[in-house]
C-alpha positions in Angstrom: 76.5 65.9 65.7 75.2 69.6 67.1 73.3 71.9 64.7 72.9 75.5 65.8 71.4 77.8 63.7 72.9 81.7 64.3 70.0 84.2 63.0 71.3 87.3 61.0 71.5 90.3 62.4 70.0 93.2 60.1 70.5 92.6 56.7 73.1 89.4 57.6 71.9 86.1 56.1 72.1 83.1 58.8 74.7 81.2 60.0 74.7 77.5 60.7 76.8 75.5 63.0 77.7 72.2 62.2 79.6 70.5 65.1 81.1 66.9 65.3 84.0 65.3 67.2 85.7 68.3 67.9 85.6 69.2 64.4 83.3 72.6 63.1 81.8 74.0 60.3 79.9 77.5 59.6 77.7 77.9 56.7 77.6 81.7 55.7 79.7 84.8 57.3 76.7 88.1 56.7 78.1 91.1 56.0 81.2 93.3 57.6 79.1 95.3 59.6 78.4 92.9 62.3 81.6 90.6 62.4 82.7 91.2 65.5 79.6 90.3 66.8 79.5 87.6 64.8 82.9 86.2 66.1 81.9 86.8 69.5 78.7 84.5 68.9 81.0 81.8 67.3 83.1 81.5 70.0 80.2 81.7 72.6 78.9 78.0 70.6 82.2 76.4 70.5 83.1 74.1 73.1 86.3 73.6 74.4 87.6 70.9 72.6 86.4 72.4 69.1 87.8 74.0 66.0 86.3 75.8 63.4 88.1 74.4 60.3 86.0 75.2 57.5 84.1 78.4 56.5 81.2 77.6 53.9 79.5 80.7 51.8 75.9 80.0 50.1 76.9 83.1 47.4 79.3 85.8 47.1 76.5 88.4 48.1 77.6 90.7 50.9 75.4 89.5 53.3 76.4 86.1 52.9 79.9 86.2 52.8 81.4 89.8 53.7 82.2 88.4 57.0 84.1 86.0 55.7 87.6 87.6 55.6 87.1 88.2 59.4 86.0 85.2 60.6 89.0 83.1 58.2 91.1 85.6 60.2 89.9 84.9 63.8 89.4 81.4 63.6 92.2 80.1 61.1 89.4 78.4 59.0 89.7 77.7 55.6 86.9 79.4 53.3 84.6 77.7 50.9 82.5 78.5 47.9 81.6 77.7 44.3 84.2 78.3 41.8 82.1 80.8 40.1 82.2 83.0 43.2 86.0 82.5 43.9 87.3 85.5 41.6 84.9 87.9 42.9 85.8 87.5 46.4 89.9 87.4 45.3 89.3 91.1 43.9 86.9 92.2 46.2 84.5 92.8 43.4 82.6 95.5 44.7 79.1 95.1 42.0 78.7 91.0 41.8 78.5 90.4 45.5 76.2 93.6 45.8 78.4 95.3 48.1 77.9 98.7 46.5 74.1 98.3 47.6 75.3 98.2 51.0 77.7 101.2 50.5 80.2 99.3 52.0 83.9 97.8 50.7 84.0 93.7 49.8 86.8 92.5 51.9 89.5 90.3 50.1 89.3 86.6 50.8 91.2 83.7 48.9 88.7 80.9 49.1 88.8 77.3 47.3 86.7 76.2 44.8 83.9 73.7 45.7 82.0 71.7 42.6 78.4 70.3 42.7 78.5 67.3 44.9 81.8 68.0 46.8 81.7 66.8 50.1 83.7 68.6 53.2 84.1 65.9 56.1 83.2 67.4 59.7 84.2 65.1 61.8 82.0 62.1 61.3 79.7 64.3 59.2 79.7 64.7 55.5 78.7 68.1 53.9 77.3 67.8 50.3 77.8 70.9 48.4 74.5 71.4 46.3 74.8 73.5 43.1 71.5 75.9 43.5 72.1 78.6 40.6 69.5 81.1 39.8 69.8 83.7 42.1 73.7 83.9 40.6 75.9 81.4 39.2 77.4 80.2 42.6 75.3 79.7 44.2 75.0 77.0 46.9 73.2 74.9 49.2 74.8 72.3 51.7 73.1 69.1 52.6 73.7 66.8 55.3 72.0 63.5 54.2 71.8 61.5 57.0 69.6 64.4 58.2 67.7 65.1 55.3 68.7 68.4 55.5 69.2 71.7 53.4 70.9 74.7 54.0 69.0 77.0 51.2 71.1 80.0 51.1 69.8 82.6 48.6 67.9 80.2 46.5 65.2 80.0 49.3 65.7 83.7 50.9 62.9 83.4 53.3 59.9 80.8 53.4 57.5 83.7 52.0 60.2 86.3 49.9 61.2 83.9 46.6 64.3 85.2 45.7 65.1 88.0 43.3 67.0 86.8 39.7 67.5 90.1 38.6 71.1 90.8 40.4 74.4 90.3 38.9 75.1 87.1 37.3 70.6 85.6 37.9 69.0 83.9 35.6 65.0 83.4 36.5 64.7 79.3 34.5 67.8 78.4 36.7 65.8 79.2 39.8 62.6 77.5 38.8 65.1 74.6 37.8 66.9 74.7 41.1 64.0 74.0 42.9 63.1 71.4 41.2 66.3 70.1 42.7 65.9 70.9 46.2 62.0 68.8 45.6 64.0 65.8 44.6 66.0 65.7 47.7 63.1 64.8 50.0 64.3 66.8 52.4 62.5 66.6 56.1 64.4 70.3 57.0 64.7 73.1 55.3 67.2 76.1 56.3 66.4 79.4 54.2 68.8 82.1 54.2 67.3 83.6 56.9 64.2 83.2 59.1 63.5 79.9 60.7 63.6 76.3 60.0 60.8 74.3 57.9 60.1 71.5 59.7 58.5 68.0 58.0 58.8 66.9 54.6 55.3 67.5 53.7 55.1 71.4 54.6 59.2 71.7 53.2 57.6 70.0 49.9 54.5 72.3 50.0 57.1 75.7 50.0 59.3 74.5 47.5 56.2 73.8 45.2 55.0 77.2 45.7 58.2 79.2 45.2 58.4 77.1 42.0 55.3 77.5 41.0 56.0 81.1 41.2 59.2 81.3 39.3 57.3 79.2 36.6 54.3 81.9 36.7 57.1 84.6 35.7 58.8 82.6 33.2 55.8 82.6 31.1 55.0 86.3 32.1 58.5 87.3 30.3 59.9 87.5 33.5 57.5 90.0 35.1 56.9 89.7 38.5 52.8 89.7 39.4 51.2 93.3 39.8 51.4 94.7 42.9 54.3 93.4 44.3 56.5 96.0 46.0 60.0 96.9 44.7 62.8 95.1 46.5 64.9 96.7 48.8 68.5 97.5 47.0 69.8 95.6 49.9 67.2 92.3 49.4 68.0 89.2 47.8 64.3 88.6 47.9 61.2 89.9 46.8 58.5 91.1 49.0 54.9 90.1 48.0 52.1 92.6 48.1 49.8 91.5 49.5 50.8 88.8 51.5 52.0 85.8 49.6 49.7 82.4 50.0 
């Protein structure tokens, strides 16, 4: 098994490579803007004997998955994501996946429907899709056991941005609650939607405590976030502390 991890470019959320036997999978496309670029960094991880089969998308946010159309395109790969996600991609839903922040279109893309638990073969490799609402309904991480390892998506933005819940279709419990998910995994990696790995299961536990604690802090705050901290970016799935986060 080969695990490359392709950082975003701009606003794009990160990619991950999942390679075995011949047999690949990508988690997350990142927006339009930089697909080419995106398909050219694909193909520059492939092997020769290798096929990318299966196209897995952590939300229906535009920097997770406006790629996706693309990249299905290019590659012949069959695109995956929660079934709360699905219609929004079908239509091209220009508000839900936040596309309109971007002031861009939502490409059209028929994807299938994954449930909590389904698991995508890759090879010898098993993909666990984890159900991670909070930061919307569909969204999703994907966990390779044998690994103890999670790929966060928007649920874990960035090891020191916790996500935002006030975008189309979050809910600010479900996050806190989602984390307490991704704590019982005892997980040894952790992949956030962008920036770089967590390494070791006791600093991956001691981030997921603290973005918990934190969602827990604003539940009984109304749903406030602390004084001081910044306004997000239109474009951010995260929030930016002020001053730094500890």
């Amino acid at each position: 098994m080969r695990i490359s991890r392709l950082p975003g470019i701009h606003h794009d959320a990160d990619s991950v490579l999942i390679a075995d036997r011949g047999e690949v999978a990508l988690i997350n496309a990142g927006t339009s803007w930089y697909q080419l670029l995106s398909e050219e960094r694909i193909h520059g991880e492939l092997r020769q004997d290798e096929k990318l089969g299966h196209l897995l998308l952590g939300c229906r946010r535009f920097n997770y998955a406006g790629g996706a159309a693309h990249l299905c395109e290019s590659f012949a790969a069959e695109v995956h994501i929660h079934s709360e996600g699905v219609n929004a991609l079908a239509i091209g839903d220009h508000f839900s996946t936040w596309a309109s922040r971007f002031d861009s279109d939502m490409p059209v893309i028929e994807a299938s429907a994954l449930s909590d638990g389904q698991e995508i073969p890759v090879g010898r490799v098993s993909i666990k899709a984890v159900s991670l609402p909070g930061h919307c309904t569909d969204a999703m991480g994907f966990l390779i056991e044998e690994r103890a390892l999670l790929a966060a998506g928007p649920t874990l933005p960035l090891e020191d941005h916790p996500s935002r819940w006030d975008m189309p279709t979050g809910c600010l419990p479900d996050l806190a609650d989602s984390l307490e998910e991704m704590l019982d995994l005892e997980l040894e990696m952790l992949l956030p939607g962008q920036g770089p790995a967590i390494d070791g299961r006791e600093r991956v536990q001691q981030i997921l405590e603290r973005h918990r604690d934190f969602f827990d802090v604003c539940i009984e705050d109304d749903g406030r976030m602390p004084e001081g901290w910044m306004k997000p970016s239109p474009t951010a799935n995260y929030l930016s502390p002020l001053p730094k986060w500890s």
